[in-house]
Backbone as numpy.savetxt, mean C-alpha at the origin, in Angstrom:
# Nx Ny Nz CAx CAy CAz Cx Cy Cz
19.70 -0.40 9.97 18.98 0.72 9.34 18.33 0.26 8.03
18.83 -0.54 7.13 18.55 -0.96 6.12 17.25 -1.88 6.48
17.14 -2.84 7.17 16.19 -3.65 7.71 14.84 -2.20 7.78
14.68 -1.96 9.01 14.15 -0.45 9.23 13.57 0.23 7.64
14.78 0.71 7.27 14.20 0.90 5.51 12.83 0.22 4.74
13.18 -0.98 4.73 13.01 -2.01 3.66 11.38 -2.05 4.57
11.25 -2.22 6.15 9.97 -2.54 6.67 9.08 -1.49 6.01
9.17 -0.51 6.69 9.17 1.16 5.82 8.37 0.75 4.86
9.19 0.55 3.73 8.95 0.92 2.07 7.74 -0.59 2.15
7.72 -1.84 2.96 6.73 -2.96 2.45 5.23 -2.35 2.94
5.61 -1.47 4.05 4.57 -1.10 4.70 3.83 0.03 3.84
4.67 1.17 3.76 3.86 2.11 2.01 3.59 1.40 1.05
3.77 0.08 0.57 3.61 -0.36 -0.18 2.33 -1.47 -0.44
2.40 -1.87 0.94 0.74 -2.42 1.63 -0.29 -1.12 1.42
-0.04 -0.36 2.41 -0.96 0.80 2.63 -1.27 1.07 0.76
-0.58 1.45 -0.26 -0.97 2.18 -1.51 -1.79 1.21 -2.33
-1.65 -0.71 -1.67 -1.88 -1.81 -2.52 -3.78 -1.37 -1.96
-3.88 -1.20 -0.55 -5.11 -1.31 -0.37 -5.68 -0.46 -0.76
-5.45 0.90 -0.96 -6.05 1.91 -1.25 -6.22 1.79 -2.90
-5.77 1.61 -3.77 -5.93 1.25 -5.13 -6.96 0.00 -4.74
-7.44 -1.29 -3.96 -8.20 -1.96 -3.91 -9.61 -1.18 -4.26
-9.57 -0.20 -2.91 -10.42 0.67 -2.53 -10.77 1.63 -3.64
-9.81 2.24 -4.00 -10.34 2.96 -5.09 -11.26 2.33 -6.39
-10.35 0.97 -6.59 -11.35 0.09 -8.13 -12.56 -0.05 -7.41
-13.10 -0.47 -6.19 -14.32 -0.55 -5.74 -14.63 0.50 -5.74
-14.91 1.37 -5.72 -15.56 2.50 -5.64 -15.89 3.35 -7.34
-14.94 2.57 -7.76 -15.15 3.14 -9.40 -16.10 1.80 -9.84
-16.10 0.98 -9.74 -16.68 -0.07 -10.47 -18.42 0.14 -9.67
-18.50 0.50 -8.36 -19.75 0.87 -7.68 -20.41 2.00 -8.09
């Protein structure tokens, strides 16, 4: 379960990294 967890939380944590990418591009554009 812990494994499971941890994939989880790298994966929200990908997903929020790109979207903040996304967002500075769009502010700097």
């Amino acid at each position: 379960e812990s494994a499971i967890g941890l994939a989880i939380l790298i994966l929200l944590f990908r997903n929020r990294s790109s979207i903040n990418v996304e967002d500075m591009d769009g502010m700097r554009g």
